[in-house]
Every structure is written in structure tokens, then in C-alpha cells.
Rosetta silent file (secondary structure, phi, psi, omega in degrees, C-alpha in Angstrom):
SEQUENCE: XXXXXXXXXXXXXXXXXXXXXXXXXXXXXXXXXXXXXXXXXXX
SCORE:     score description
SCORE:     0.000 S_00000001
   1 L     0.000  135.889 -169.072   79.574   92.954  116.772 S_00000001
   2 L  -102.259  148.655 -177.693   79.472   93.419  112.991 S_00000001
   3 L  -127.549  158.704  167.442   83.212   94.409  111.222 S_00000001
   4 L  -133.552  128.066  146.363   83.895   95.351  107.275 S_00000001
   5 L  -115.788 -176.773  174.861   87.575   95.192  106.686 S_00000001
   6 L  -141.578  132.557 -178.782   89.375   95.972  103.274 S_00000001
   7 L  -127.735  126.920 -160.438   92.270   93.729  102.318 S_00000001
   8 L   -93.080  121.035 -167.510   94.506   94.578   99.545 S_00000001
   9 L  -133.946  116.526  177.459   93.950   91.765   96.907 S_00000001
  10 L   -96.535   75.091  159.316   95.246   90.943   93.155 S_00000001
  11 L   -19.114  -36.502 -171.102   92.586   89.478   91.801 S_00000001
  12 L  -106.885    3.524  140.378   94.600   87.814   89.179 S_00000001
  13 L   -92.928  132.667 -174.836   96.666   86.092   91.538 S_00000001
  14 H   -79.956  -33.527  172.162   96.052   82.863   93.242 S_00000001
  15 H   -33.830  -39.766 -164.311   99.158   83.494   95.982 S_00000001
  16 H  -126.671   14.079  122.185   96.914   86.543   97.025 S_00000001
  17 H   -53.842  -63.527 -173.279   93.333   85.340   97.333 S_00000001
  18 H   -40.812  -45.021 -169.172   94.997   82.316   99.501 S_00000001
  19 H   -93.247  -25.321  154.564   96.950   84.717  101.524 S_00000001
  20 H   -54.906  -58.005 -157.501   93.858   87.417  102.028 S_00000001
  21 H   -71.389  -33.445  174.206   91.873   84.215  102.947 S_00000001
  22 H   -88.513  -37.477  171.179   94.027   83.057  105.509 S_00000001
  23 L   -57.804 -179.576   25.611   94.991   86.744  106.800 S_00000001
  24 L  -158.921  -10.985  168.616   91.170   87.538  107.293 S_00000001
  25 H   -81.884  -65.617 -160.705   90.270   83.634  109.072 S_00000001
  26 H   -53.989  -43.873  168.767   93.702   84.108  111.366 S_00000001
  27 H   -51.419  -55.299 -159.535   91.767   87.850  112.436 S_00000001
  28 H  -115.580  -36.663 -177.534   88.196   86.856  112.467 S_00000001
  29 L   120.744  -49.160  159.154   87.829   83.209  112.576 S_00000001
  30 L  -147.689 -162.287 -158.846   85.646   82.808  109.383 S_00000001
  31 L  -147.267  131.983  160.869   84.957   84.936  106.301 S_00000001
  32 L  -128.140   -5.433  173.791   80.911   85.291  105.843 S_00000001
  33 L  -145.287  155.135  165.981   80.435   87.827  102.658 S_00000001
  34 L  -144.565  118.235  166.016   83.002   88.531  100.325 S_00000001
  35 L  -122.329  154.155 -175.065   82.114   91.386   97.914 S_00000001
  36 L   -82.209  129.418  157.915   83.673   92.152   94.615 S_00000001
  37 L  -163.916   77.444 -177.278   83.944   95.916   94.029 S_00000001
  38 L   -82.992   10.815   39.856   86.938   96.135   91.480 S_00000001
  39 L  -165.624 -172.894 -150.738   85.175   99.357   90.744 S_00000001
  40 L  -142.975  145.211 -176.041   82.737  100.038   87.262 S_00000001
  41 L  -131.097  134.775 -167.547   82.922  102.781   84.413 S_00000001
  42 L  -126.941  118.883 -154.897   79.468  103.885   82.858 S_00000001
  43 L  -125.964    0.000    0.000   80.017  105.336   79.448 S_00000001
């Protein structure tokens, strides 16, 4: 069964990649895509 979750992440912390990475292994087991979408402004 395929899941998308969304995990509230601060990019500019290392505390809270580490702790989204272990929160989303302790859920699913492994992590297979990670997309970036910090969102994009077209001027």
C-alpha cells in the first residue's frame, strides 16, 4: 500500500531533519523518496 505523509520540518535545523527521520522510520520502517517542496516564487 503506497502512503505520502507531511512532516513539519526546519530545514535549517539539524535537531529537526534527525528527529523527522527517526519519527517517519519509527511509523513506516524506512523512508524511500524524500521531496523538497519549500515552495517557489516566479517573478
Amino acid at each position: 500500500m503506497a502512503m505520502m505523509c507531511a512532516i513539519e520540518l526546519d530545514v535549517l535545523s539539524q535537531e529537526s531533519a534527525d528527529t523527522a527521520a527517526k519519527q517517519i522510520i519509527a511509523e513506516q520502517g524506512r523512508i524511500d523518496v524524500v521531496i523538497h517542496n519549500a515552495g517557489h516564487l516566479v517573478m
